[in-house]
Z-matrix of the N, CA and C atoms (Angstrom, degrees):
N
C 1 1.452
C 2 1.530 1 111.57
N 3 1.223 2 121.46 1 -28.73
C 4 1.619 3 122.98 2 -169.19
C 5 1.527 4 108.15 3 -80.04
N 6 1.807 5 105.86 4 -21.77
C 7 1.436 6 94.77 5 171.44
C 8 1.411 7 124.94 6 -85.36
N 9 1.561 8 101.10 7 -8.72
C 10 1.830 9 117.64 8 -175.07
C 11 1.773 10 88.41 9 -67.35
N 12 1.364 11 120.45 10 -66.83
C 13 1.329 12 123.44 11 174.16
C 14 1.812 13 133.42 12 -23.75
N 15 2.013 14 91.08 13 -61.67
C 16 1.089 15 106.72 14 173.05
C 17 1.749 16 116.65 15 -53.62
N 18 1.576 17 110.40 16 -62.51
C 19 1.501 18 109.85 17 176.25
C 20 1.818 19 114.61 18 -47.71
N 21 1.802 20 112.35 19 -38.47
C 22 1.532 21 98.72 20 -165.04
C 23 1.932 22 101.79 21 -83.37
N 24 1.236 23 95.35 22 -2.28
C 25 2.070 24 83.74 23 158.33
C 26 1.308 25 117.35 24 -113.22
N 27 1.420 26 135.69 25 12.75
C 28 1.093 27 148.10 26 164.49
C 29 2.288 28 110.92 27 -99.62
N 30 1.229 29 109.33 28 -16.73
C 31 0.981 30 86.41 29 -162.47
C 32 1.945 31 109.56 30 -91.10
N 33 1.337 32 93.37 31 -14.00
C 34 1.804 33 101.42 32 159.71
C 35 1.576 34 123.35 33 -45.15
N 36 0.868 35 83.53 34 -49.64
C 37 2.136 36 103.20 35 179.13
C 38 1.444 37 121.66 36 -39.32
N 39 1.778 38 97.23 37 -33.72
C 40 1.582 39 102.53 38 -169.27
C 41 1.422 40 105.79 39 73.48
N 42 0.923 41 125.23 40 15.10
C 43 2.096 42 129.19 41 171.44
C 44 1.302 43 107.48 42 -103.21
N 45 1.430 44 130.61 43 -1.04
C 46 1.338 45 130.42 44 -173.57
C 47 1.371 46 126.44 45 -93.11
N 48 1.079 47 124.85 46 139.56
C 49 1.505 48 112.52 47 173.85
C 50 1.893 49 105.42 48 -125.99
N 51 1.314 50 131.00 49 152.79
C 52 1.318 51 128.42 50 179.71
C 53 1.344 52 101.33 51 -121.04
N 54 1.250 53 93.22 52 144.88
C 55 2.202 54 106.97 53 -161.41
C 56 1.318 55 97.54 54 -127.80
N 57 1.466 56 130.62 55 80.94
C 58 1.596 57 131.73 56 -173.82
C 59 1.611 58 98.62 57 -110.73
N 60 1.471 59 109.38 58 105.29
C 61 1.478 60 108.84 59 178.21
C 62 1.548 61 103.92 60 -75.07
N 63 1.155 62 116.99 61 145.99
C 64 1.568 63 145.51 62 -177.06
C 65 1.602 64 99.28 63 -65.85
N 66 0.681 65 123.70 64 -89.17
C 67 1.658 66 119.25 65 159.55
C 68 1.611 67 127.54 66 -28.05
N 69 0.735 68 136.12 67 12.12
C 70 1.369 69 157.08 68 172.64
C 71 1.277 70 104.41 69 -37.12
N 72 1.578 71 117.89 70 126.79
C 73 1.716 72 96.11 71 -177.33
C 74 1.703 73 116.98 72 -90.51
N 75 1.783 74 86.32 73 -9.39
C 76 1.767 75 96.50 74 -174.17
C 77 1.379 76 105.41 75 -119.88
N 78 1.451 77 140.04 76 37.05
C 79 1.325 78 147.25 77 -179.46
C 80 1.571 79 115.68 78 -18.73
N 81 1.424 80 123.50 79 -27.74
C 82 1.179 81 117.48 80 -174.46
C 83 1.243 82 112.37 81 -102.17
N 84 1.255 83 104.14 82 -7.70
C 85 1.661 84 115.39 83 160.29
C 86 1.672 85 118.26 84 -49.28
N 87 1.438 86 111.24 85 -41.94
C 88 1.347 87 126.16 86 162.42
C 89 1.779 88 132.01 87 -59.01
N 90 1.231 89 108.05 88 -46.03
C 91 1.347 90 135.42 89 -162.94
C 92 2.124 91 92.23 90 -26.03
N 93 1.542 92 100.53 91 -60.78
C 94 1.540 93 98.64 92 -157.49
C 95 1.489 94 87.55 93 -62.32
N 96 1.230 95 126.60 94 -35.43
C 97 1.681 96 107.25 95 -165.10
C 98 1.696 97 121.16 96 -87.54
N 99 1.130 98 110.25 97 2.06
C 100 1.242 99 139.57 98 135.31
C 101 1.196 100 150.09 99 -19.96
N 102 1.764 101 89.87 100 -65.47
C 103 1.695 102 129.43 101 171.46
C 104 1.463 103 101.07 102 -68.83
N 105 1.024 104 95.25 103 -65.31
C 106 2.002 105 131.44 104 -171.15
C 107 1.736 106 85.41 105 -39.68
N 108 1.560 107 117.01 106 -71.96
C 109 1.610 108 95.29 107 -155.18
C 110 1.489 109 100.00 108 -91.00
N 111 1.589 110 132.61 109 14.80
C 112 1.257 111 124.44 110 166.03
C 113 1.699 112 105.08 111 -77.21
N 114 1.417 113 121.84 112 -42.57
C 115 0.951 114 129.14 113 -155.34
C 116 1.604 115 120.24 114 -69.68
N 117 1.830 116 99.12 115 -36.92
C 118 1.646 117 117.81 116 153.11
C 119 1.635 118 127.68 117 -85.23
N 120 1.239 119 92.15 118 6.13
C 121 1.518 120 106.07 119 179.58
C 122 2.154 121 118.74 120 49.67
N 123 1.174 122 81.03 121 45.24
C 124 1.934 123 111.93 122 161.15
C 125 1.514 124 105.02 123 -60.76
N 126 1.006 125 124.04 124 126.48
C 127 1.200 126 135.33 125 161.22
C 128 1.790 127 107.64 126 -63.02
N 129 1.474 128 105.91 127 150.77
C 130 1.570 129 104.86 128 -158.67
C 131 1.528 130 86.27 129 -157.53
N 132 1.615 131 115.70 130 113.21
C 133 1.492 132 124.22 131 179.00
C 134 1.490 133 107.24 132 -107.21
N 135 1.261 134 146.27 133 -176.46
C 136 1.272 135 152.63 134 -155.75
C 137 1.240 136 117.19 135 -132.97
N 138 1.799 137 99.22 136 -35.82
C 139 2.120 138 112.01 137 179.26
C 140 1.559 139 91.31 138 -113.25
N 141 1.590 140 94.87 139 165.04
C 142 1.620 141 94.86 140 -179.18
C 143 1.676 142 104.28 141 -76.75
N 144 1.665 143 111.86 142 -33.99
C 145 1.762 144 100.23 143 171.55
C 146 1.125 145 118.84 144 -49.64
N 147 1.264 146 114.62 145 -28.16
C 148 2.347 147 108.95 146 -170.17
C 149 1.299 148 83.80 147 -82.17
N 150 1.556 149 141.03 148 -43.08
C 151 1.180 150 130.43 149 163.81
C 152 1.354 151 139.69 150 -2.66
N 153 1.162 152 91.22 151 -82.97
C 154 1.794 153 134.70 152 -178.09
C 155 1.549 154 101.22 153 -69.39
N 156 0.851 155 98.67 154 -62.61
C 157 1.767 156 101.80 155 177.56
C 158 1.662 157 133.32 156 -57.40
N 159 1.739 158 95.93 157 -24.79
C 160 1.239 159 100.68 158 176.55
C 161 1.696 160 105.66 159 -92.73
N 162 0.956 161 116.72 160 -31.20
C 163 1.774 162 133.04 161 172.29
C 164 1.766 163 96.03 162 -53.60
N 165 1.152 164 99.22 163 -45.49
C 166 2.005 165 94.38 164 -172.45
C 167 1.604 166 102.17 165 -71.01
N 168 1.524 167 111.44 166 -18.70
C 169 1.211 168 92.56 167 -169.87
C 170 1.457 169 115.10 168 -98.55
N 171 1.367 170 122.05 169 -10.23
C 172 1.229 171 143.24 170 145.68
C 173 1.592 172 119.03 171 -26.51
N 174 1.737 173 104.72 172 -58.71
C 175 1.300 174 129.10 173 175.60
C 176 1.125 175 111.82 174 -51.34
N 177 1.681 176 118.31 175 -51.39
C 178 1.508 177 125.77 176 -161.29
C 179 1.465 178 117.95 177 -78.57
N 180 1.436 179 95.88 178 -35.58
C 181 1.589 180 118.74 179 178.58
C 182 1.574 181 90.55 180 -60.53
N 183 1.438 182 138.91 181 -50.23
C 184 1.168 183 145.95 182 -173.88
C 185 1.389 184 104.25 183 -49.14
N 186 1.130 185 111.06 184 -59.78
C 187 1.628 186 116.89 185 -172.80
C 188 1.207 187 126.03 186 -54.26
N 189 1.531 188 93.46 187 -40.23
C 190 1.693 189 108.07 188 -159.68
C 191 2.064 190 91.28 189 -82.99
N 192 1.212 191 117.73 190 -30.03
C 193 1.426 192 115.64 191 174.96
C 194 1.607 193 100.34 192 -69.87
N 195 1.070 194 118.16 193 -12.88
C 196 2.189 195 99.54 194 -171.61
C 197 1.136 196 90.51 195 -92.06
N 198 1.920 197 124.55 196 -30.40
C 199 1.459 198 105.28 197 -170.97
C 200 1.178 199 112.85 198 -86.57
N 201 1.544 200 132.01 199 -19.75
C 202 1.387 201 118.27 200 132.25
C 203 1.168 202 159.31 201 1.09
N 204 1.481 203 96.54 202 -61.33
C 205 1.506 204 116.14 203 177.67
C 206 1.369 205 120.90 204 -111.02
N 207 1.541 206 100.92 205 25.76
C 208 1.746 207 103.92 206 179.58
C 209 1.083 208 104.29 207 78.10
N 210 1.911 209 143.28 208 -11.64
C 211 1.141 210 105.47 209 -166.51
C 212 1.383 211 130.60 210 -90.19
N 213 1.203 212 134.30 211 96.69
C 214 1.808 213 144.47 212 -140.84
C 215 1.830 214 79.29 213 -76.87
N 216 1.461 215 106.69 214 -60.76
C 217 1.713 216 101.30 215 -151.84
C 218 1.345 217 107.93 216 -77.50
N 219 1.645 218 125.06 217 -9.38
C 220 1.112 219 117.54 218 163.32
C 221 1.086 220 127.11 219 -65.66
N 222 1.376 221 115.39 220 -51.24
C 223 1.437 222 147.69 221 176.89
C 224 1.427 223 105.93 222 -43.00
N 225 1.628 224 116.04 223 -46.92
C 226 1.578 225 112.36 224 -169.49
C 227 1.410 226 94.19 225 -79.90
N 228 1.298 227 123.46 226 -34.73
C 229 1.711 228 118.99 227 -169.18
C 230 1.585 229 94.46 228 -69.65
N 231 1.249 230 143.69 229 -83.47
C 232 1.643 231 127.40 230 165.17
C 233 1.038 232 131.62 231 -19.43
N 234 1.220 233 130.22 232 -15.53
C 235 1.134 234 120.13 233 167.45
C 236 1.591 235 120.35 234 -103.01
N 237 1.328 236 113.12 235 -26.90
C 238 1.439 237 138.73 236 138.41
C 239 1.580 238 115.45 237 -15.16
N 240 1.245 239 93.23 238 -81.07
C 241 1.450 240 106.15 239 175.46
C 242 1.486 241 126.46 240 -58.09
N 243 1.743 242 114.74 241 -45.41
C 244 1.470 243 128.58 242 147.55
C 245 1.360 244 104.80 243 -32.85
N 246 1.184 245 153.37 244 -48.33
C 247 1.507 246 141.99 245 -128.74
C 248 1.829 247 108.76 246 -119.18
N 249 1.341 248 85.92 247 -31.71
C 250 1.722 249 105.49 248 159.82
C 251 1.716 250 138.43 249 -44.46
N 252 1.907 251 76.03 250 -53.24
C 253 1.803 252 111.01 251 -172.20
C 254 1.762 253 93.48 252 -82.36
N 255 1.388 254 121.30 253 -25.34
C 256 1.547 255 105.12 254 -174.60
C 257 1.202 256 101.19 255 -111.62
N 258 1.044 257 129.04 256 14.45
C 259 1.824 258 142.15 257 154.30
C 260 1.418 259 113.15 258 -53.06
N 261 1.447 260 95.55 259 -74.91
C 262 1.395 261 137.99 260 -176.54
C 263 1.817 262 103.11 261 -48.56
């Protein structure tokens, strides 16, 4: 339940990605979170690679907009934080 939470205040942001495997043994277990990132228009992949891959590209798109906009100290703190989460 804390991640149903976590994703429906994360999925406003545009930082979200939804990972609903096709095989699912409880599919309707999904349905509201579903709604949730159709409704903010969240990207929603099927394998955890289209997953992962679309989340990185989220990231990059992120990056490539701070270096854009001058932002050096943003940019190092995002990427900071990026480097942490794939540490971990």
């Amino acid at each position: 339940m804390t991640t149903n939470v976590e994703f429906g205040l994360d999925v406003r942001t545009g930082r979200a990605v939804l990972g609903l495997p096709a095989n699912c043994p409880n599919p309707e277990r999904n349905r509201y979170l579903a709604y949730v990132a159709r409704r903010h228009g969240a990207p929603m992949c099927e394998t955890l690679d289209g997953t992962v891959t679309r989340a990185l590209t989220l990231v990059a798109a992120g990056l490539a907009f701070c270096r854009d906009t001058g932002g050096r100290k943003v940019l190092a703190e995002v990427e900071e934080e990026f480097t942490d989460h794939v540490i971990q």
